[in-house]
C-alpha positions in Angstrom: -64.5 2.8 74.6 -64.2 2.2 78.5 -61.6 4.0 80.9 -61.5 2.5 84.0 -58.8 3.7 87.1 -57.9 0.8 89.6 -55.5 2.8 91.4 -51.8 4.2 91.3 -51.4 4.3 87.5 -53.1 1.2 86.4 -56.3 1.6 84.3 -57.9 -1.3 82.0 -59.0 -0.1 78.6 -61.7 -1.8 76.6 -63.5 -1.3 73.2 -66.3 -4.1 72.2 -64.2 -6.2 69.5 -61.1 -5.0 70.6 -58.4 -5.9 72.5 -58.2 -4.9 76.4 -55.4 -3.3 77.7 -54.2 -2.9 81.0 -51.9 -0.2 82.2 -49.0 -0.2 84.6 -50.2 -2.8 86.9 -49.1 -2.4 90.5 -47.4 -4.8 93.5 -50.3 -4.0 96.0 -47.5 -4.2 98.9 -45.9 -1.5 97.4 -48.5 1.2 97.0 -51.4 0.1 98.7 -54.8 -0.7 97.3 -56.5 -4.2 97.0 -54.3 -6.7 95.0 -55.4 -6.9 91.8 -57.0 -9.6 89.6 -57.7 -8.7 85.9 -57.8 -10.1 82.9 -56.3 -8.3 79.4 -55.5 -9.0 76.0 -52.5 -6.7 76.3 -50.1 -5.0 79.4 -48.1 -2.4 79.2 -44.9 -1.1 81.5 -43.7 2.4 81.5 -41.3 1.3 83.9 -39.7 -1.5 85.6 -40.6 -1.0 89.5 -43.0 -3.1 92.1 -45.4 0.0 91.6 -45.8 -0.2 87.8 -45.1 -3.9 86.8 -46.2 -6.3 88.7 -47.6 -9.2 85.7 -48.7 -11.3 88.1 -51.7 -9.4 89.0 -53.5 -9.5 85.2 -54.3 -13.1 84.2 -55.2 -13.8 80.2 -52.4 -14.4 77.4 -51.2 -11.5 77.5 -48.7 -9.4 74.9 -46.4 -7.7 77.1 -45.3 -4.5 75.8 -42.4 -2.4 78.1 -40.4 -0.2 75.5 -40.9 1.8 72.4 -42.0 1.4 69.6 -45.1 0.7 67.2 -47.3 -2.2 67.5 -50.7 -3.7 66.6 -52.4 -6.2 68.8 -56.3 -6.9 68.5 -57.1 -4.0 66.3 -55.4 -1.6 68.9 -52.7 0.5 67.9 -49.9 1.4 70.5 -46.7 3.5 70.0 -44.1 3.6 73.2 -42.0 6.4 73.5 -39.0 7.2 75.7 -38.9 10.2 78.1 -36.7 9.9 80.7 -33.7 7.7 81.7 -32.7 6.9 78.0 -30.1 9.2 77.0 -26.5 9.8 78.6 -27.7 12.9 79.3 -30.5 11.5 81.9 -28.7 7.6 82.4 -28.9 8.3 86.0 -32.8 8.7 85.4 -35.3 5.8 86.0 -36.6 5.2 82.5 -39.9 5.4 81.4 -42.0 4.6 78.1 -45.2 6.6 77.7 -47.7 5.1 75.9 -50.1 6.2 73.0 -53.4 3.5 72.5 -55.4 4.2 69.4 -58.8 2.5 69.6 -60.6 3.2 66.9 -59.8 6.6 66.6 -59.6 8.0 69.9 -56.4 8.4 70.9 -55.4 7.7 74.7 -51.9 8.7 75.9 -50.4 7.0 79.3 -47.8 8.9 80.3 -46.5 6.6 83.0 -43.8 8.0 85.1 -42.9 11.1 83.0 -40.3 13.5 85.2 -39.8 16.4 83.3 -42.4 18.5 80.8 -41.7 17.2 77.0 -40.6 19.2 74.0 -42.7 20.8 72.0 -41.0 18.8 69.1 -41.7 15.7 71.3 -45.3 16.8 72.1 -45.9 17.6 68.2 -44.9 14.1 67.2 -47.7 12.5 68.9 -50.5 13.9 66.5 -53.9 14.6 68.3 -54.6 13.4 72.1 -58.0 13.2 73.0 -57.7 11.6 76.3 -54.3 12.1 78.7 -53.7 10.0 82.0 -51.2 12.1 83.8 -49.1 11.8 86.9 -50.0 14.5 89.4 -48.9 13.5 93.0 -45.0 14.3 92.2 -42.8 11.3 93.9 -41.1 9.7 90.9 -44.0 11.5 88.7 -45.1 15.4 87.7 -46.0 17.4 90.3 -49.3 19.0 90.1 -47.7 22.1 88.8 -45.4 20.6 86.0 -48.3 18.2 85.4 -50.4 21.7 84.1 -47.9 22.7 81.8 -47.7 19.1 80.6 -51.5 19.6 79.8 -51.2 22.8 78.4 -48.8 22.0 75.8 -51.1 18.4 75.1 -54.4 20.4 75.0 -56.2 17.0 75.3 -60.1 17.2 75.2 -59.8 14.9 78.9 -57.6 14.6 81.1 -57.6 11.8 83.9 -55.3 12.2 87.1 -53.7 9.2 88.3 -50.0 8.9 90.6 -51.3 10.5 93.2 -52.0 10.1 97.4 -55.5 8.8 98.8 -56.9 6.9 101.4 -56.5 3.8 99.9 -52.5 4.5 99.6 -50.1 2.6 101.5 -47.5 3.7 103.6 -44.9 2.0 101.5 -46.2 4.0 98.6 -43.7 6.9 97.8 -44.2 10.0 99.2 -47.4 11.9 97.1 -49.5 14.8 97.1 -53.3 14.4 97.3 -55.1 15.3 94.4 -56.5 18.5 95.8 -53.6 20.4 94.9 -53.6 19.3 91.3 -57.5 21.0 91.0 -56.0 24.0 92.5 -53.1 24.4 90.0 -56.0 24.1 87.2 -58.3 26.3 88.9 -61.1 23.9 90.2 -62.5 23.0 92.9 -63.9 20.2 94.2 -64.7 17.3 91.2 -67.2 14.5 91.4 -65.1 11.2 90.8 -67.2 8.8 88.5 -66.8 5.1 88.5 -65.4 5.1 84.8 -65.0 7.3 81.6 -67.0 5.7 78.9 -66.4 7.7 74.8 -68.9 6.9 72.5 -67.2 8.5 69.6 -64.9 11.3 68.8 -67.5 13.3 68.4 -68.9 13.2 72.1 -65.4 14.6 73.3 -65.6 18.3 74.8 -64.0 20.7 72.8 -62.5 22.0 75.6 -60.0 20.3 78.0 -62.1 18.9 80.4 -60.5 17.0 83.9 -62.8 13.8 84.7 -61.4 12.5 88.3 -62.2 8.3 88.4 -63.0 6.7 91.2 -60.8 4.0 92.3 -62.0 0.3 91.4 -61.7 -2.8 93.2 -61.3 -5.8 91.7 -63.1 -6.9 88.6 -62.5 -9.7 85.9 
């Protein structure tokens, strides 16, 4: 499969005979970037904001998925699952559905807008996570230092920052840090962004957790 980042938290994911599925696509007045134009099979929402779910920018017919719950579409199997702003407790919260994609195997969790580090009982539910896309910039996101314990506790084999401040940003994005401080809290230094994160198989994954930063994408069909 094929992981590719076109900014904020919107990534397209593709498998040959699958269905594609696009991530949390973005109002580009809101956060910056160029406006998008792509096509999926299937769009997903963790939540309702100008920054996250903006339809208009994917063209296809396209399953729109924005809560929990367990669904197949194209082969691809997707379980949604609450983590802030859906109890009492946190109705104040903005909500947010994160989002597990099984494609064929390899199991790729979005964790959308995620405020606060999971349970292990939550964490445990998910089964195995091979590749995580994780908020690290803070604003309505993890910081980079909630966002290490969030890893920790996943032990994915990659992890892939998104959420966070760059040059391509726009000043009516909300306040985020850069992504420098994220390495830092995980003890790296500089990383070499690469245009997109291809898996042949399970069995290319690295047994340890690695962090693969993607270069942001302009538009492509």
């Amino acid at each position: 499969m094929e992981i590719t980042w076109y900014g904020h938290s919107c990534f397209r994911l593709t498998e040959r005979g699958l269905a594609t599925v696009v991530t949390d696509p973005y109002d580009y007045r809101q956060v910056g970037y160029e406006a998008l134009k792509l096509k999926a099979d299937i769009v997903t929402i963790s939540h309702d904001t100008p920054g996250h779910n903006y339809l208009a920018a994917v063209k296809g017919d396209v399953h729109v998925i924005n809560g929990p719950g367990e669904y197949e579409i194209g082969s691809v199997f997707i379980t949604g699952i609450h983590t802030n702003g859906h109890t009492a407790k946190s109705a104040d919260e903005p909500r947010n559905t994160m989002f597990l994609f099984d494609f064929n195997g390899v199991n790729v969790l979005h964790l959308g807008d995620i405020n606060r580090v999971p349970a292990q009982s939550e964490v445990e539910a998910l089964g195995p996570v091979h590749v995580a896309l994780v908020p690290v910039g803070g604003g309505g996101g993890l910081s980079a230092n909630n966002a290490t314990e969030v890893i920790s506790l996943l032990e994915p084999n990659i992890v892939i920052p998104m959420h966070y401040a760059t040059p391509n940003t726009g000043d009516t994005a909300q306040k985020m840090d850069t992504l420098d401080k994220f390495l830092k809290e995980m003890g790296l230094g500089k990383v070499e962004p690469e245009a997109s994160l291809k898996i042949p198989n399970l069995s290319s994954l690295p047994e340890e957790t690695k962090v693969v930063v993607l270069d942001y994408q302009r538009n492509n069909n």
